[in-house]
MMTF fields as JSON, N, C-alpha, C and O atoms, coordinates in Angstrom:
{
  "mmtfVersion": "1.0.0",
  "mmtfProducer": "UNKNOWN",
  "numBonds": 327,
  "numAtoms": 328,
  "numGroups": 82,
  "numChains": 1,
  "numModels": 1,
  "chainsPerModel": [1],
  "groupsPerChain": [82],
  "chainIdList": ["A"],
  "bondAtomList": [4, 2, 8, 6, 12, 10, 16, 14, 20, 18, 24, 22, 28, 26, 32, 30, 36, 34, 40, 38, 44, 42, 48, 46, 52, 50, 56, 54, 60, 58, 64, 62, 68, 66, 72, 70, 76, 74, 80, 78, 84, 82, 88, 86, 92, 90, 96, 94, 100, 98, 104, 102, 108, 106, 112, 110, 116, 114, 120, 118, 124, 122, 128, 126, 132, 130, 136, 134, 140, 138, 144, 142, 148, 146, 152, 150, 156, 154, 160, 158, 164, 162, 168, 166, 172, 170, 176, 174, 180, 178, 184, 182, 188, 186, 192, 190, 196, 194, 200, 198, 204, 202, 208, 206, 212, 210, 216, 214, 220, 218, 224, 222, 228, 226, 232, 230, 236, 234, 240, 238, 244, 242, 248, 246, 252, 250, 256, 254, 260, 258, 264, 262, 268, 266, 272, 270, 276, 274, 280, 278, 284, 282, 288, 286, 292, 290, 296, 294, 300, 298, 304, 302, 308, 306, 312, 310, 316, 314, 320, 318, 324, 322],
  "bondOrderList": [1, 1, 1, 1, 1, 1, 1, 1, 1, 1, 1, 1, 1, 1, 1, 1, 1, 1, 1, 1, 1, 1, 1, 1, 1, 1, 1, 1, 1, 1, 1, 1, 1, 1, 1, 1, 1, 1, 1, 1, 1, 1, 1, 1, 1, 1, 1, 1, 1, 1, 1, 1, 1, 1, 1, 1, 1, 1, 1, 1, 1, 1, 1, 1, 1, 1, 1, 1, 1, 1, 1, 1, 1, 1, 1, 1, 1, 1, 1, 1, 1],
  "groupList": [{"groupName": "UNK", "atomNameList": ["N", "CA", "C", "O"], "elementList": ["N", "C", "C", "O"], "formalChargeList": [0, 0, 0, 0], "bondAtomList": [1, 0, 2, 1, 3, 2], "bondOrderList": [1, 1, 2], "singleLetterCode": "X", "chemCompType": "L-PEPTIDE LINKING"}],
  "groupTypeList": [0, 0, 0, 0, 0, 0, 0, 0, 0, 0, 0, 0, 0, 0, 0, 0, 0, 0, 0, 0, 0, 0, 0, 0, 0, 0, 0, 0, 0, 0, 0, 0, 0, 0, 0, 0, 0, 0, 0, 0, 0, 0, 0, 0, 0, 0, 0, 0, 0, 0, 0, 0, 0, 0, 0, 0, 0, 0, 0, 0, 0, 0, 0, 0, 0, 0, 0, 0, 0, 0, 0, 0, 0, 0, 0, 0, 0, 0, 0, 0, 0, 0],
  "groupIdList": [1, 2, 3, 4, 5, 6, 7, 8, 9, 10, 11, 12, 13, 14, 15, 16, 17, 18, 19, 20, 21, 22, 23, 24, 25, 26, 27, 28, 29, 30, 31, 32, 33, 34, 35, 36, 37, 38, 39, 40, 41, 42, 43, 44, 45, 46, 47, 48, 49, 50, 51, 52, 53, 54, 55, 56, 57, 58, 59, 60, 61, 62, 63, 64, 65, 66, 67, 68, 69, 70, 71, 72, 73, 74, 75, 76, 77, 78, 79, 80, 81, 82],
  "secStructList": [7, 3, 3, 3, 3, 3, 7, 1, 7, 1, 6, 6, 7, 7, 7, 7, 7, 6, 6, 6, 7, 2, 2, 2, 2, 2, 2, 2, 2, 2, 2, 2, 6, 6, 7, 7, 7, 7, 3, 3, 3, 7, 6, 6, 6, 1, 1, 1, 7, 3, 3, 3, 3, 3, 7, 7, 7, 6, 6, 7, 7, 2, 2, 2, 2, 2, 2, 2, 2, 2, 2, 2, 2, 2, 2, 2, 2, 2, 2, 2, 2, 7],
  "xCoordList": [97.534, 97.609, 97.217, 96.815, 97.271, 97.654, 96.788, 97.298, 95.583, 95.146, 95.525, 95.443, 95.902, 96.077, 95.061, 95.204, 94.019, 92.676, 93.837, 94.935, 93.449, 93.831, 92.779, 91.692, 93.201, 92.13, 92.287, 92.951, 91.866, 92.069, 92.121, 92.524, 91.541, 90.96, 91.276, 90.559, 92.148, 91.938, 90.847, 90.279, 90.402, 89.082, 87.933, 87.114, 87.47, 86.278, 86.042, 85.104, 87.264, 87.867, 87.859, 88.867, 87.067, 86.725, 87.722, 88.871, 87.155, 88.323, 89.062, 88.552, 90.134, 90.451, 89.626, 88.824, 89.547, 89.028, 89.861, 91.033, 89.111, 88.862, 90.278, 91.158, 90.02, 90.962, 92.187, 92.973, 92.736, 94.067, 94.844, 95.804, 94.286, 94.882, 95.761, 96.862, 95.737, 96.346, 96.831, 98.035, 96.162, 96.573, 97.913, 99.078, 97.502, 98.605, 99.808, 100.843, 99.549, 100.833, 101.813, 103.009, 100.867, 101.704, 101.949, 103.159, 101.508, 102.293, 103.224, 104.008, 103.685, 104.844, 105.774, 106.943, 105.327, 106.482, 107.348, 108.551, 106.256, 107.02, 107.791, 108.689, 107.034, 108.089, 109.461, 110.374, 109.657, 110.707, 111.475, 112.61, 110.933, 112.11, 112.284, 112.888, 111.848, 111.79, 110.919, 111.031, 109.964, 108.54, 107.366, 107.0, 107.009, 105.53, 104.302, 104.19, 103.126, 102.201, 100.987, 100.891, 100.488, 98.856, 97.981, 97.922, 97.245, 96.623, 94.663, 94.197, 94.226, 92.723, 91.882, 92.097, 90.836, 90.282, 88.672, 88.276, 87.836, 86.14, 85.813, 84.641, 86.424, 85.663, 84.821, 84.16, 84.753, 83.841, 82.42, 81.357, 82.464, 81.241, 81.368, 80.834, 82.091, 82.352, 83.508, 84.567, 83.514, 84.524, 85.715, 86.763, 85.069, 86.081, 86.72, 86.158, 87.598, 88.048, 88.966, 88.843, 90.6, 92.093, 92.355, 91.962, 92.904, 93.721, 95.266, 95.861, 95.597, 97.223, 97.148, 96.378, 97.863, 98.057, 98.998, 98.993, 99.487, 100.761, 100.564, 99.609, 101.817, 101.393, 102.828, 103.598, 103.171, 104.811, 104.417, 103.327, 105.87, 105.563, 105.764, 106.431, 105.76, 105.47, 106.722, 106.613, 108.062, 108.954, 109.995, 111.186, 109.257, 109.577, 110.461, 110.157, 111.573, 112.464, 112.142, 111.309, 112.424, 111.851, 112.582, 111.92, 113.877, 114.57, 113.567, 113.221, 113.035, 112.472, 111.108, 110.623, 110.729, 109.318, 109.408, 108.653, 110.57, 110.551, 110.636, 109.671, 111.952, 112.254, 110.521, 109.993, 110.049, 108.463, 107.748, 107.3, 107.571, 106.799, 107.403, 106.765, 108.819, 109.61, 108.759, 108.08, 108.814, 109.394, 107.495, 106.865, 106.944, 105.431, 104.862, 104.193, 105.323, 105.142, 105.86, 105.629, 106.625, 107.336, 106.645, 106.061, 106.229, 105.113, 103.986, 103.725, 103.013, 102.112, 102.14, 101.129, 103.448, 103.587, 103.793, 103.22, 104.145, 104.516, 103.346, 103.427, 101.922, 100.993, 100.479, 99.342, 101.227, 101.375, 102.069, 101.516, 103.184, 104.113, 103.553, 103.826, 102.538, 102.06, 100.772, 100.674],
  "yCoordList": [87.748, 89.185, 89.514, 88.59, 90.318, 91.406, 92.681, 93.55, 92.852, 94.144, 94.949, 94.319, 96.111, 97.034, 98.345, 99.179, 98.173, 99.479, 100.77, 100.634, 101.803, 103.089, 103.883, 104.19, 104.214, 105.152, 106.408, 106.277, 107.338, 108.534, 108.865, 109.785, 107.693, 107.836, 106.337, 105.628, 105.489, 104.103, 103.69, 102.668, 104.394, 103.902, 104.166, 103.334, 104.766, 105.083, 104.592, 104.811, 103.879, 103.58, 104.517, 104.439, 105.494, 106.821, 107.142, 107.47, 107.02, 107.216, 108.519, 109.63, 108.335, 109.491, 110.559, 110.002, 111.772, 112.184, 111.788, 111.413, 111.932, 111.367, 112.794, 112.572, 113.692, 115.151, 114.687, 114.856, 113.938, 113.81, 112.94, 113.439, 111.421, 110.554, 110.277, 110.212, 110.157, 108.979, 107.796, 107.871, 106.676, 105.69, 106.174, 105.774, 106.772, 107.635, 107.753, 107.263, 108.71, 109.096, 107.973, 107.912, 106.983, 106.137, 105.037, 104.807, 104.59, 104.009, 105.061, 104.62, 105.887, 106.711, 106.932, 107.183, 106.854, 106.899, 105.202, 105.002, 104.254, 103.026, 102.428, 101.587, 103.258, 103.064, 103.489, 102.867, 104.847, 105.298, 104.899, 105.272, 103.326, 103.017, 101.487, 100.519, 101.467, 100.294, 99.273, 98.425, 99.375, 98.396, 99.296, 100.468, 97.867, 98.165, 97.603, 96.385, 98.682, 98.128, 98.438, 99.207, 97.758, 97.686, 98.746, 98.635, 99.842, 100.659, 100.477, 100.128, 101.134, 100.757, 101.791, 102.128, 102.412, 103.659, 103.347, 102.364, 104.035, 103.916, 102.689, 102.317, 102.192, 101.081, 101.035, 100.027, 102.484, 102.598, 103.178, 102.618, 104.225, 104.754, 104.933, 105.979, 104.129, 104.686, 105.675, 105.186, 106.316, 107.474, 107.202, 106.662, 108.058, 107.56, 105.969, 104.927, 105.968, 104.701, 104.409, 104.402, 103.975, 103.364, 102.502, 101.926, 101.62, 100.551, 100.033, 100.739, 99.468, 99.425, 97.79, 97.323, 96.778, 95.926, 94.792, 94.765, 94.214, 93.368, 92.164, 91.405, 91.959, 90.471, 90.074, 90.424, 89.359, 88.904, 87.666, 87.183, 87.271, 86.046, 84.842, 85.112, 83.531, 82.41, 82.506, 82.368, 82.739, 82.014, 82.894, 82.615, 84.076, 85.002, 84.525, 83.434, 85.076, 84.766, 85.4, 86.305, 85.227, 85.291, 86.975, 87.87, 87.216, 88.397, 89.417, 90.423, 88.973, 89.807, 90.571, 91.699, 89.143, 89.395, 91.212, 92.171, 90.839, 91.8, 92.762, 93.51, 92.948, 94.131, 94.646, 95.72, 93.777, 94.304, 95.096, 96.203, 94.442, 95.166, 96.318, 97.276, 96.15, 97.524, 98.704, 99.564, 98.693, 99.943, 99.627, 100.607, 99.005, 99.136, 100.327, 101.334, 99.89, 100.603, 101.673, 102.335, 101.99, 103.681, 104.132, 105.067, 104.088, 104.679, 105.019, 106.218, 103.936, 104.404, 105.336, 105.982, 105.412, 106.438, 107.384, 108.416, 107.499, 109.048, 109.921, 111.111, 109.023, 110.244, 110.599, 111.069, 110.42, 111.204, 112.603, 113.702, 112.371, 113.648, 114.918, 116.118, 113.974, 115.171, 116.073, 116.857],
  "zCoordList": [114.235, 114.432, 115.871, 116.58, 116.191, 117.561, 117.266, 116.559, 117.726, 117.997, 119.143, 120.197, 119.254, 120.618, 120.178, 119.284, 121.151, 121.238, 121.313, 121.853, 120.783, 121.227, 121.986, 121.497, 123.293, 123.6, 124.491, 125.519, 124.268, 125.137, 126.886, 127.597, 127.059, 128.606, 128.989, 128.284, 129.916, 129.959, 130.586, 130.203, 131.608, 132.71, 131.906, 132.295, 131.117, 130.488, 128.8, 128.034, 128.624, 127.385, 126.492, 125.79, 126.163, 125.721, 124.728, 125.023, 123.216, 122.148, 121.773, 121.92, 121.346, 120.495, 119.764, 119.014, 119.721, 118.3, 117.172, 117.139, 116.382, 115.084, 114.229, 113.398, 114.697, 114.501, 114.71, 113.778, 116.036, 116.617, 115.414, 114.828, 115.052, 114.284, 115.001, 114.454, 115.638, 117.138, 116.236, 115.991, 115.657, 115.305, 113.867, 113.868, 113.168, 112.141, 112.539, 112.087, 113.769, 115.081, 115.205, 114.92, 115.774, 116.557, 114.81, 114.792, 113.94, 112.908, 112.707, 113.548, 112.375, 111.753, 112.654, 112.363, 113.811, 115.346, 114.997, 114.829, 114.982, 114.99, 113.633, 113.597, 112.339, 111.335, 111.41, 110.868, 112.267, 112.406, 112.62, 112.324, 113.648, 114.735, 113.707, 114.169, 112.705, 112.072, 111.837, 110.951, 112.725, 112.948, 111.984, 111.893, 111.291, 110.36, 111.063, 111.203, 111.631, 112.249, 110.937, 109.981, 111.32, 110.497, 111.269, 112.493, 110.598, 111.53, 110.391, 109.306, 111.987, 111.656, 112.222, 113.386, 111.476, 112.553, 112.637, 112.011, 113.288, 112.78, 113.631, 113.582, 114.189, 114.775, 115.815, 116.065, 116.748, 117.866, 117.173, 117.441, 116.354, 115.519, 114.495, 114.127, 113.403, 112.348, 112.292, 111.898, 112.449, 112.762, 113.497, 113.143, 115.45, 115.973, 116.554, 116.216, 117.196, 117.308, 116.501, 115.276, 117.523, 117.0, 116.827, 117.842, 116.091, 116.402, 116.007, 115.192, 116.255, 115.72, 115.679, 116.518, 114.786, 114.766, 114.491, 113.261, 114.736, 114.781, 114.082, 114.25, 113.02, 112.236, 112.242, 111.348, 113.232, 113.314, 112.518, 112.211, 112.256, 111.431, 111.722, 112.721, 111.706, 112.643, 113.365, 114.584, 112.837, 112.809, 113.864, 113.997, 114.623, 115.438, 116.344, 116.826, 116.756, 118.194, 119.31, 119.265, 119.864, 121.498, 121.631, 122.156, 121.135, 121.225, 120.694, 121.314, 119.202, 118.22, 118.847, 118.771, 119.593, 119.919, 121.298, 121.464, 121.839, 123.005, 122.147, 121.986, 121.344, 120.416, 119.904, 120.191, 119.277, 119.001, 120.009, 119.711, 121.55, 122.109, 122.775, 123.212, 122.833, 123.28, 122.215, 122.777, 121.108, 119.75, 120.151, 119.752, 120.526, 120.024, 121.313, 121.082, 122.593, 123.405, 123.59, 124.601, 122.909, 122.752, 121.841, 122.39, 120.535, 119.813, 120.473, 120.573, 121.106, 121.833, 123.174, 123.452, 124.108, 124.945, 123.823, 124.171, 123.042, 122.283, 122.002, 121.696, 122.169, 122.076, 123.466, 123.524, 124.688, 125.79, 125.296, 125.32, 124.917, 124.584, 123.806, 123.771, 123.133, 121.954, 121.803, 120.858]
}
């Protein structure tokens, strides 16, 4: 598996609120596009704190793998937009 932190601020790492559901956001952005991520919240205090996570499966192609981080990194810019 593949963790990617979500966070509000990159220099200060400084999380999301807990209100936004940032990690929610960005799973339902990437189901859209066809990709199932594993999402995780509470990990900085209980509360706040994102995560999104990736479980490709051994047998991944090199094509698939880009296709993954393409659709992974358009979900996560999408909570710029919002």
């Amino acid at each position: 598996m593949v963790g990617v932190e979500l966070v509000a601020d990159r220099a200060s790492k400084a999380p999301f609120p807990r209100a936004l559901q940032a990690t929610e956001r960005v799973v339902a952005v990437a189901r859209g596009a066809g990709l199932l991520l594993y999402s995780s919240t509470g990990h900085v205090d209980g509360r706040d704190g994102d995560l999104v996570m990736l479980g490709p499966p051994f047998v991944i192609s090199d094509e698939e793998c880009d296709l993954v981080v393409e659709r992974t990194a358009a979900a996560i810019a999408s909570l710029r937009s919002a």
